[in-house]
C-alpha positions as CSV (number, residue, x, y, z in Angstrom):
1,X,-25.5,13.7,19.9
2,X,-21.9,13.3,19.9
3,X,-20.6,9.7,21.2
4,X,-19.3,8.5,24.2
5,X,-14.8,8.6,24.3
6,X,-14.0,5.1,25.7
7,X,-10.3,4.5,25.9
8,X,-8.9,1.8,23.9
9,X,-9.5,-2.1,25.4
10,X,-6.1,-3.5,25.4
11,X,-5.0,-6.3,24.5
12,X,-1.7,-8.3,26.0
13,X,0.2,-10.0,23.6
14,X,-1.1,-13.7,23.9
15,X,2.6,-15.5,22.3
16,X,5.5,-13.8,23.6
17,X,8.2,-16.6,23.2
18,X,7.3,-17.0,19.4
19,X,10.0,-15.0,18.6
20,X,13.0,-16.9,20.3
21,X,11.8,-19.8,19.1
22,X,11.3,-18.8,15.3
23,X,14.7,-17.8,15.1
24,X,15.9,-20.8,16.7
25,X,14.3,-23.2,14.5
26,X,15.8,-25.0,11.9
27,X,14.4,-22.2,9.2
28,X,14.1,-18.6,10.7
29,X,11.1,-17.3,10.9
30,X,9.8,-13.6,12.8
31,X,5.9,-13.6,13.0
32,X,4.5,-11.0,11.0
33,X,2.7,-8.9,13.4
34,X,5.8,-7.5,14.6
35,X,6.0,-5.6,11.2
36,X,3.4,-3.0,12.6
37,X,4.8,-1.2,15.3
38,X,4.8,2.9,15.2
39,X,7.3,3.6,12.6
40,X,6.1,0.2,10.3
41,X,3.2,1.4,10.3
42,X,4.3,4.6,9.2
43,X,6.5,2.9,6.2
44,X,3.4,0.6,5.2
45,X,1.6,3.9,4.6
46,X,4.1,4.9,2.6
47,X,4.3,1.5,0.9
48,X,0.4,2.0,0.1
49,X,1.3,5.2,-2.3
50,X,3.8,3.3,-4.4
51,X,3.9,3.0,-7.9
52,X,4.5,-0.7,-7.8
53,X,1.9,-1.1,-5.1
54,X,-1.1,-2.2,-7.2
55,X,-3.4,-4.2,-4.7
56,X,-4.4,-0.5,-2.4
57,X,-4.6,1.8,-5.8
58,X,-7.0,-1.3,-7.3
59,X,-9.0,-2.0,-4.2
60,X,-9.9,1.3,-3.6
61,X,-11.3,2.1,-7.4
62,X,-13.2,-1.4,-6.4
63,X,-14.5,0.2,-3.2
64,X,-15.5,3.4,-5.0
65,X,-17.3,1.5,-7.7
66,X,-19.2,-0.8,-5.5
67,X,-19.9,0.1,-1.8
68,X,-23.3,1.4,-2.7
69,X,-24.4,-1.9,-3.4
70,X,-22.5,-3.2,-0.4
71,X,-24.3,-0.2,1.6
72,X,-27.5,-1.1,0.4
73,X,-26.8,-5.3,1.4
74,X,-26.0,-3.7,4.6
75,X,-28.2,-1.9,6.0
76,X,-28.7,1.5,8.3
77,X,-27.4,1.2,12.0
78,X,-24.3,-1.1,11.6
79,X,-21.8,-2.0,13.8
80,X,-18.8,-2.1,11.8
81,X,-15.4,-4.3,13.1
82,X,-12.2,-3.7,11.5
83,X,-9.2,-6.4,12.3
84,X,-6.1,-4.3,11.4
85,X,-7.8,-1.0,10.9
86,X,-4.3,0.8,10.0
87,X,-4.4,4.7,8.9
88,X,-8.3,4.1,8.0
89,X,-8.6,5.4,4.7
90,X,-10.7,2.8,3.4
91,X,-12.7,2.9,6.8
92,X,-13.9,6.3,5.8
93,X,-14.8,5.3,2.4
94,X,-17.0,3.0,3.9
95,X,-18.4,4.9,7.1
96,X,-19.0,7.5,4.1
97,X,-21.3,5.3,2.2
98,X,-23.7,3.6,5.4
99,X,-26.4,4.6,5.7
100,X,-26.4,5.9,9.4
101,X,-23.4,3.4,10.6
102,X,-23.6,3.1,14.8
103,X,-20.7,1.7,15.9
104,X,-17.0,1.3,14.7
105,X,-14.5,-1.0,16.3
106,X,-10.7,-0.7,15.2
107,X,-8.4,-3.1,16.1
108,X,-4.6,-2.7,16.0
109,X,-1.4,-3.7,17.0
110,X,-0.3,0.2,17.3
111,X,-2.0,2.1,20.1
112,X,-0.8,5.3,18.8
113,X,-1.8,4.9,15.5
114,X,-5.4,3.4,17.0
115,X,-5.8,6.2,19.0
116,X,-5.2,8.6,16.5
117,X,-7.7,7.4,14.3
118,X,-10.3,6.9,17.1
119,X,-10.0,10.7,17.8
120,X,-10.5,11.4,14.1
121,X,-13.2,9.7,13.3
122,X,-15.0,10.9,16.3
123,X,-14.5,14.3,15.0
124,X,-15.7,13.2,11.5
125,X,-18.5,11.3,12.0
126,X,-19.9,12.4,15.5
127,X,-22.9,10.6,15.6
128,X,-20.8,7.2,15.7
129,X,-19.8,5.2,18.4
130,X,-16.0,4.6,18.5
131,X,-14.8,2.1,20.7
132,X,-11.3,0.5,19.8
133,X,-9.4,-2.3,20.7
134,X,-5.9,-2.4,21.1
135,X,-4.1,-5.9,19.9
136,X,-3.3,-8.7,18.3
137,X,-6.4,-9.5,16.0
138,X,-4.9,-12.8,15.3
139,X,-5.5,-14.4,18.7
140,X,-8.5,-14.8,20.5
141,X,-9.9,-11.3,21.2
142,X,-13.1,-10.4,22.9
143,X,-15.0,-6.8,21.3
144,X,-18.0,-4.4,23.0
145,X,-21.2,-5.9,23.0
146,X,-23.4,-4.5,19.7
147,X,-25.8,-1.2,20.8
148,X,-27.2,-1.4,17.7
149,X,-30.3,-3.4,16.1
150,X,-28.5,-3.3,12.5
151,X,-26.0,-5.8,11.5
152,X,-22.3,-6.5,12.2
153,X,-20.3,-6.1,9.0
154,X,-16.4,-7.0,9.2
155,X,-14.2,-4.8,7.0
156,X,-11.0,-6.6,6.4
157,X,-9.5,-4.9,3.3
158,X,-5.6,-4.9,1.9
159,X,-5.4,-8.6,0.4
160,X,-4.3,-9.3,4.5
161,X,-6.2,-12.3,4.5
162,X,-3.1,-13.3,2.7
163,X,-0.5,-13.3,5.4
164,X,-2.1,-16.2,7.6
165,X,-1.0,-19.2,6.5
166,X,-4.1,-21.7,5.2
167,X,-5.2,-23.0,9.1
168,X,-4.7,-19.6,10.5
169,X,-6.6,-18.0,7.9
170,X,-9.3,-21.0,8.2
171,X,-9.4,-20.1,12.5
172,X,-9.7,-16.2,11.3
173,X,-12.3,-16.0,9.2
174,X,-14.3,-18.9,11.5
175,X,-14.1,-16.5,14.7
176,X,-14.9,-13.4,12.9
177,X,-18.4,-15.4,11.8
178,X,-18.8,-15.9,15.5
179,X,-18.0,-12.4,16.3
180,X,-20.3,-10.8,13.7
181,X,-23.2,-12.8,15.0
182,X,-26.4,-14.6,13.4
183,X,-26.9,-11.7,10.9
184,X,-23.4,-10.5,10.7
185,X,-21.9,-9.8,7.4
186,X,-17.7,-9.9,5.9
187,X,-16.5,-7.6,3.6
188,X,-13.3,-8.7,2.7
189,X,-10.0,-7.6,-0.2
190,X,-8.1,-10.5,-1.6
191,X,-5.8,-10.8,-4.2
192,X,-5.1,-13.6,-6.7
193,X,-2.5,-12.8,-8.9
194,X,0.1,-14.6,-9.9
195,X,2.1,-13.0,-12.3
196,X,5.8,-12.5,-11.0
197,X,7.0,-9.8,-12.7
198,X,3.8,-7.1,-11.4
199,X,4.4,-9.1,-7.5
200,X,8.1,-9.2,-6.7
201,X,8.3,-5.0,-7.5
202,X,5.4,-4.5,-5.3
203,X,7.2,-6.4,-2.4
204,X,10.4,-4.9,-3.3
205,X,10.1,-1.4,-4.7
206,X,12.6,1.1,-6.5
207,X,12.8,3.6,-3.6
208,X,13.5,1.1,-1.0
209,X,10.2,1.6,1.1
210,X,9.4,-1.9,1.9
211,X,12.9,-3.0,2.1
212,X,13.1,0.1,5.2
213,X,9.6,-1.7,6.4
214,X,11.1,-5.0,6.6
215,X,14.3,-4.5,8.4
216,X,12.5,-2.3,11.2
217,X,11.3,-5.2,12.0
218,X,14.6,-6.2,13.5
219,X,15.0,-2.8,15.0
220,X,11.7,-3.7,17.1
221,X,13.5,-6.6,18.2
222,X,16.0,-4.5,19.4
223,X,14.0,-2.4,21.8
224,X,11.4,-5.1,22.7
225,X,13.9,-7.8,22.8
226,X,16.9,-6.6,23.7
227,X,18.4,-8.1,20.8
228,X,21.7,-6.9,19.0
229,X,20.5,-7.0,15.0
230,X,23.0,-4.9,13.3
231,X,20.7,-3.7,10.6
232,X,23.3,-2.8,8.3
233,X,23.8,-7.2,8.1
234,X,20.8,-7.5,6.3
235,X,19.5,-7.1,3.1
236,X,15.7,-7.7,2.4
237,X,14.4,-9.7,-0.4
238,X,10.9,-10.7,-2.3
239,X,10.6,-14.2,-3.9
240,X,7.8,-15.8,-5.7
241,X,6.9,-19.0,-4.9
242,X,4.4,-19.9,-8.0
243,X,4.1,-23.8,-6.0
244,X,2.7,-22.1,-2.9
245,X,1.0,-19.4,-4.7
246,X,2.6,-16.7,-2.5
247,X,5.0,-14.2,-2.2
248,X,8.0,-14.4,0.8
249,X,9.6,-11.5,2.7
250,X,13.0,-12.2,3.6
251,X,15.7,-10.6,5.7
252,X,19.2,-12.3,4.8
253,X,22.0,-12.2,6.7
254,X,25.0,-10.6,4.8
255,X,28.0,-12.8,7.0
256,X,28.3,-15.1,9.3
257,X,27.0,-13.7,12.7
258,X,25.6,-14.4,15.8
259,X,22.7,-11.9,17.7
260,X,21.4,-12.2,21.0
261,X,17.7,-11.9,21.2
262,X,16.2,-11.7,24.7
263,X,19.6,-13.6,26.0
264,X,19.4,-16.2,23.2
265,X,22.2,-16.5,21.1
266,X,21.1,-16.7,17.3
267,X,24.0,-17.4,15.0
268,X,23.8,-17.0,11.3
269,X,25.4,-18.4,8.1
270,X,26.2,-15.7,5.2
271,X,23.3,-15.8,3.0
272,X,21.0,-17.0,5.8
273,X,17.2,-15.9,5.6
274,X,15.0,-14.7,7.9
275,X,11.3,-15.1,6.8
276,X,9.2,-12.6,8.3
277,X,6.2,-12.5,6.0
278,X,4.1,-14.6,3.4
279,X,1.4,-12.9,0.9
280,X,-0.6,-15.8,-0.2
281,X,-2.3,-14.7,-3.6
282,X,-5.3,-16.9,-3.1
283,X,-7.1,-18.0,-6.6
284,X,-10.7,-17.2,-6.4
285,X,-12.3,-20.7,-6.3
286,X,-9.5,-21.3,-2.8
287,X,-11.1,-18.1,-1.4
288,X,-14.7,-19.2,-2.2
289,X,-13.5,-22.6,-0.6
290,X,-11.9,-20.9,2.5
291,X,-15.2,-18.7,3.2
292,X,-17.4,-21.7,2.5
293,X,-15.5,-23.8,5.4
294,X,-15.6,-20.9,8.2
295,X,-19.0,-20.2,8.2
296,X,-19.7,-17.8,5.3
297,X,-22.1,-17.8,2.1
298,X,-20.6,-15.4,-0.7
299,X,-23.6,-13.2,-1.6
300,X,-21.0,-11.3,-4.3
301,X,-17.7,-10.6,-5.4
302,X,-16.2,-7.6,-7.4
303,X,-13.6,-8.0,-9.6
304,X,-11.5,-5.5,-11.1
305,X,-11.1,-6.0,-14.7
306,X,-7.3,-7.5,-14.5
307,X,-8.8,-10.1,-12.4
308,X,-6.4,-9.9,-9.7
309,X,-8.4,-7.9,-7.2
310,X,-11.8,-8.9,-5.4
311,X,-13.9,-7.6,-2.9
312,X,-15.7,-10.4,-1.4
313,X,-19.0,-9.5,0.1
314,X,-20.4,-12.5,2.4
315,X,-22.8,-13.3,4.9
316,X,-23.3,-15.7,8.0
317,X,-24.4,-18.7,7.2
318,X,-27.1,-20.6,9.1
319,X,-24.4,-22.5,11.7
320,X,-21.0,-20.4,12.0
321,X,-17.9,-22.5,12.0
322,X,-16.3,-22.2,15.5
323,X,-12.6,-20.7,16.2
């Protein structure tokens, strides 16, 4: 029997003055989520096929190698959640190898790109439930009650885990053990390396992909803020930070300027940075550490043989930490 077509649950963004008052503090930030509208998520498609992109070429020969023995940890009948479920690639590797998965619930920031791939895998997999949810995965979000006796496994692939900073990643990972439920499983892509001269190329490529990415971020603020960014004043930059163990996205300000976001003037010294996005590489033992705290026992991780990508396979503990 084919399954039911709900229409996306939306979301409402939850923090809409975070972005006047990032760029008015003392060190300009833009929160990250504003990366993924339409056309970023377009370019971070793109970004995905890159040469100098290692962590999606790595991840997924890790997720061809291993999902049957996540499949068979798993279960038939799952309900599968997927926080930033993107293009959904990887979500059909996985769909592919359950056994009989019931239910699949996407969650994005781009309702066009979310709808699109709700229609597709109807089409694809007709026998599963689709029921997404459009928003900000970050805050507190609320998902369809399980119709399924099999377990909840969270998908939350791409290294992503690596752009909250430690207490956000800490509330993450706690309310997704909440959402998942008593028997409710995480499979989650991290990465952990740490050598510069592979990292800075991936976050700034030859062809000029994620730089594009990072400055549409201003152009969103341009439509959604009525904000005056002349994109042509920035330039974007990647720097490793080995203290922090993470990578920074930047957006620097070419001359002195001054932009009006949502009636605020911003001014701007030449050479000022906007940071719009940190990629924490996580070691492995910090990740075991973070899971541990938010209510998760590792039952396995899969490492490719570099040892900077894992696949983290993890279930519920006993008491789940609370968001």
């Amino acid at each position: 029997m084919r399954a039911s077509r709900p229409t996306a649950q939306v979301i409402p963004d939850a923090e809409p003055d975070d972005v006047v008052a990032g760029l008015l503090a003392p060190h300009k930030r833009l929160p990250c989520r504003l990366l993924y509208d339409a056309r970023g998520a377009e370019l971070f498609e793109q970004i995905c096929t890159l040469p100098e992109y290692y962590p999606t070429r790595v991840e997924k020969a890790l997720l061809r190698a291993h999902l049957p023995a996540v499949a068979t940890a798993v279960g038939a009948g799952a309900r599968i959640i997927e926080p930033g479920s993107g293009a959904g690639e990887k979500t059909r590797m996985l769909l592919t190898a359950l056994e009989r998965p019931a239910v699949y619930v996407p969650i994005d920031v781009s309702a066009a790109q979310l709808a699109a791939n709700a229609d597709a895998l109807r089409a694809e997999f007709p026998r599963l439930a689709v029921h997404p949810v459009c928003g900000d995965y970050t805050q507190a979000i609320d998902v369809p009650d399980a119709d399924t006796a099999g377990r909840t496994l969270v998908f939350f692939p791409g290294s992503t885990i690596g752009n909250f900073e430690p207490d956000e990643a800490r509330r993450f990972l706690a309310r997704f053990a909440v959402l998942a439920g008593p028997r409710g499983q995480l499979l989650l892509g991290a990465d952990s390396n740490a050598d510069p001269a592979s990292l800075v190329p991936a976050y700034h490529d030859a062809a000029g992909v994620t730089a594009a990415f990072d400055l549409n971020i201003l152009a969103h603020l341009n439509r959604s803020h009525a904000a005056t960014f002349d994109l042509g004043a920035f330039t974007h930059r990647a720097v490793w930070d080995a203290a922090r163990a993470r990578i920074e996205m930047h957006l620097v300000s070419t001359r002195a300027q001054q932009v009006e976001v949502a009636g605020h003037p911003i001014a701007f010294a030449a050479g000022e940075p906007i940071v719009t996005e940190h990629c924490y590489k996580h070691p492995a033992p910090v990740l075991a550490g973070l899971l541990a705290e938010t209510g998760w026992t590792v039952r396995e991780v899969f490492t490719e043989a570099a040892g900077r990508m894992r696949l983290w396979l993890a279930d519920v503990a006993a008491a789940p930490g609370r968001a």
